[in-house]
C-alpha positions as a Markdown table, in Angstrom:
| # | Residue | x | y | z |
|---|---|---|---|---|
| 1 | Unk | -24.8 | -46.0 | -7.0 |
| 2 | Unk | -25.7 | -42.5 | -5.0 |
| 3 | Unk | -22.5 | -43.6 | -3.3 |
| 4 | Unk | -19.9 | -45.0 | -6.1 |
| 5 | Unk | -20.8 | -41.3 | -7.6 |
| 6 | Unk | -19.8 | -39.5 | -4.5 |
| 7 | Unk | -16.3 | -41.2 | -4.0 |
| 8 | Unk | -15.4 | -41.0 | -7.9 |
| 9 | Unk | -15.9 | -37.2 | -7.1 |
| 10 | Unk | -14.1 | -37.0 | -4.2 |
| 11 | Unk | -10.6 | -39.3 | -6.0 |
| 12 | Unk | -11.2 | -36.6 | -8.9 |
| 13 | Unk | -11.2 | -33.9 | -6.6 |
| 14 | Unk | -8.3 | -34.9 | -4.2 |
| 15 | Unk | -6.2 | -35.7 | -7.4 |
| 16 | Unk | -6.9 | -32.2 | -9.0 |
| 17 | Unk | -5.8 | -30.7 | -5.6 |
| 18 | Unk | -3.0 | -32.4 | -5.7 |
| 19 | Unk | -2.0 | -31.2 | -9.2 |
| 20 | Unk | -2.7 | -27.9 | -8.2 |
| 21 | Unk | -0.7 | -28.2 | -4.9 |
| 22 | Unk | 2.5 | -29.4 | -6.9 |
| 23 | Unk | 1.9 | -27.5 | -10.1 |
| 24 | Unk | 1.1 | -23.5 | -9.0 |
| 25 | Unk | 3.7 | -22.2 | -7.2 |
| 26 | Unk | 6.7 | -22.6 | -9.8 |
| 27 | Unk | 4.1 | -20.8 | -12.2 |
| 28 | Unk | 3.7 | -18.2 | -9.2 |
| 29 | Unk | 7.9 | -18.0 | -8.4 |
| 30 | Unk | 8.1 | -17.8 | -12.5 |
| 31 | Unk | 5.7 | -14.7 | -12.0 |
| 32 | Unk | 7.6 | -13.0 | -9.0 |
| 33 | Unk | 11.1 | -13.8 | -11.1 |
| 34 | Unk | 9.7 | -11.9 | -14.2 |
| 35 | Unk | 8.7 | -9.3 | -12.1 |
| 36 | Unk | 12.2 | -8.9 | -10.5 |
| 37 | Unk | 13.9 | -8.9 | -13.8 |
| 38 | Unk | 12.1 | -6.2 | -15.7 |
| 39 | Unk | 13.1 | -4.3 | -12.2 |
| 40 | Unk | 16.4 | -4.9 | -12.5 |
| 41 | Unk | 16.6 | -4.3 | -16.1 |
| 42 | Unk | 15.1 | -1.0 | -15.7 |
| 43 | Unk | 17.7 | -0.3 | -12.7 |
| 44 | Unk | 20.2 | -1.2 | -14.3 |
| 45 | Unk | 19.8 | 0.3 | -17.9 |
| 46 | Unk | 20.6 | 3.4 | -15.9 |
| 47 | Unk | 23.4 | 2.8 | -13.6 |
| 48 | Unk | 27.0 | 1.9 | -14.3 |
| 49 | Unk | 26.9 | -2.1 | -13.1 |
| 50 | Unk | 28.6 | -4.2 | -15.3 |
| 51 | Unk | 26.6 | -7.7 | -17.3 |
| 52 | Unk | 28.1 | -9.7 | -14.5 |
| 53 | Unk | 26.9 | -7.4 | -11.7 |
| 54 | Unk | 23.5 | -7.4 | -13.6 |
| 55 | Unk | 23.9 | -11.5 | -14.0 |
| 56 | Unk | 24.7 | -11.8 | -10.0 |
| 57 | Unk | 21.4 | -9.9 | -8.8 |
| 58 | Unk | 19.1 | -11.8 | -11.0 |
| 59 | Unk | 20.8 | -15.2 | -9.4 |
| 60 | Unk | 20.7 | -13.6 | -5.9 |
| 61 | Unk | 16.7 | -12.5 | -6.7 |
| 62 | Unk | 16.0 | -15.8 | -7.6 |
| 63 | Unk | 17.1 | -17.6 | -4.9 |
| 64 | Unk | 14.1 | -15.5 | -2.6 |
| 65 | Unk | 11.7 | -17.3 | -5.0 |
| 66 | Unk | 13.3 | -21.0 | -4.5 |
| 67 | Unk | 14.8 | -21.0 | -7.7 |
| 68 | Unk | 18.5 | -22.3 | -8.4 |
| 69 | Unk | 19.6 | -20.6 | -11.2 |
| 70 | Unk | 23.5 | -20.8 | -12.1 |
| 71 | Unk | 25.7 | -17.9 | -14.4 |
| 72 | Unk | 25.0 | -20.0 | -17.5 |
| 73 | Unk | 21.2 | -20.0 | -17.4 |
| 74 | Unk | 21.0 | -16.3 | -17.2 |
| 75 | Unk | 22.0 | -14.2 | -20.2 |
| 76 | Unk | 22.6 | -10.0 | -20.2 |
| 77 | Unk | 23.6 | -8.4 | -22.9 |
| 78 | Unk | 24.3 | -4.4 | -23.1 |
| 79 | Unk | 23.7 | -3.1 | -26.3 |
| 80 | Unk | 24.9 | 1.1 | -26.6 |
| 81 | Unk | 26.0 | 3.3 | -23.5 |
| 82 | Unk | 24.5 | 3.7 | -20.2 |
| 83 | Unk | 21.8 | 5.2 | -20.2 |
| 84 | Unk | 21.2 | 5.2 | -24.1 |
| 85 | Unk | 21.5 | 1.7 | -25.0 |
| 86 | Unk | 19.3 | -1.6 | -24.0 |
| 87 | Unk | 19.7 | -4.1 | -21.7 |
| 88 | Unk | 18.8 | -7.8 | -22.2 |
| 89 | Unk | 18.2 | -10.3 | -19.6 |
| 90 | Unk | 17.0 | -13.5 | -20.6 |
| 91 | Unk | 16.7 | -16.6 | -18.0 |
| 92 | Unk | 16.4 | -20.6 | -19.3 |
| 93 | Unk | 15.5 | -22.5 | -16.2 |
| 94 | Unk | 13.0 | -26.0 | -15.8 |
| 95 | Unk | 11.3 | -27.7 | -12.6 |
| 96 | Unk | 11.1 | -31.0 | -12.4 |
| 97 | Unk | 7.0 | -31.9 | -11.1 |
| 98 | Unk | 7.0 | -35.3 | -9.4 |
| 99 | Unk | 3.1 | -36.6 | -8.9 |
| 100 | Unk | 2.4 | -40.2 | -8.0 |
| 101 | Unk | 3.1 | -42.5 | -10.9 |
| 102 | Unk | 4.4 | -39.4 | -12.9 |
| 103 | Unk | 7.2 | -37.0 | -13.5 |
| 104 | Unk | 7.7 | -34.2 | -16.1 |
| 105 | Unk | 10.0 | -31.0 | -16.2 |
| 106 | Unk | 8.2 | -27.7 | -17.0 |
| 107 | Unk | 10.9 | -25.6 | -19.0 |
| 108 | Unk | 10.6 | -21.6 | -18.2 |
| 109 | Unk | 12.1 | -18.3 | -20.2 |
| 110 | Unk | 11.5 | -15.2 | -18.7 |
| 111 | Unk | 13.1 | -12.6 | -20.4 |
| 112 | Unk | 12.9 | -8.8 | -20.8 |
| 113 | Unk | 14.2 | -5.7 | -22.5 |
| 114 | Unk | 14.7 | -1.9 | -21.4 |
| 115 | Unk | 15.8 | 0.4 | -23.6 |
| 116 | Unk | 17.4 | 3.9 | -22.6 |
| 117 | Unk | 15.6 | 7.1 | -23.1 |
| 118 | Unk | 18.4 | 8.5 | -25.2 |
């Protein structure tokens, strides 16, 4: 019995690592990719880059976390002047999680908003 006890521990164990092992790291790349867009929105709420420009360094940024992102899942909008206005960037992207005998997509939105100091 001693014995049945310790392998049911050790499946539940080695599947939970498992999960973890497949399941983490988009969370974690999610995290860095919010970080790197409240960056950019902040840069760029100051400087004279155009949406597209914007839209092209949040692609690029992504890419360093293993995420494929294409023009039409990321969304900046300019609202006022340089400086004085707000900047919207707002990213739609999903991973697709493949464990043994299941599959399932986990959808993501990271989005932020700067506003100028004016």
């Amino acid at each position: 019995m001693a014995t049945l006890k310790l392998l049911l521990g050790a499946a539940i164990l080695g599947v939970l690592v498992l999960v973890a092992i497949k399941v983490i790291p988009p969370y974690f790349s999610n995290y860095e990719l919010e970080d790197a867009i409240k960056t950019e929105a902040l840069n760029a709420t100051y400087s004279t880059r155009s949406e597209d420009d914007v839209r092209d360094a949040v692609i690029k940024q992504a890419r360093n976390y293993d995420i494929a992102l294409t023009p039409k899942q990321v969304h900046v909008s300019r609202l006022g002047g340089f400086g004085s206005g707000s900047l919207n960037i707002e990213v739609d992207y999903s991973v697709p999680i493949d464990l043994p005998g299941y599959s399932t997509t986990i959808e993501f939105h990271p989005a932020t908003k700067n506003k100028g100091v004016y």
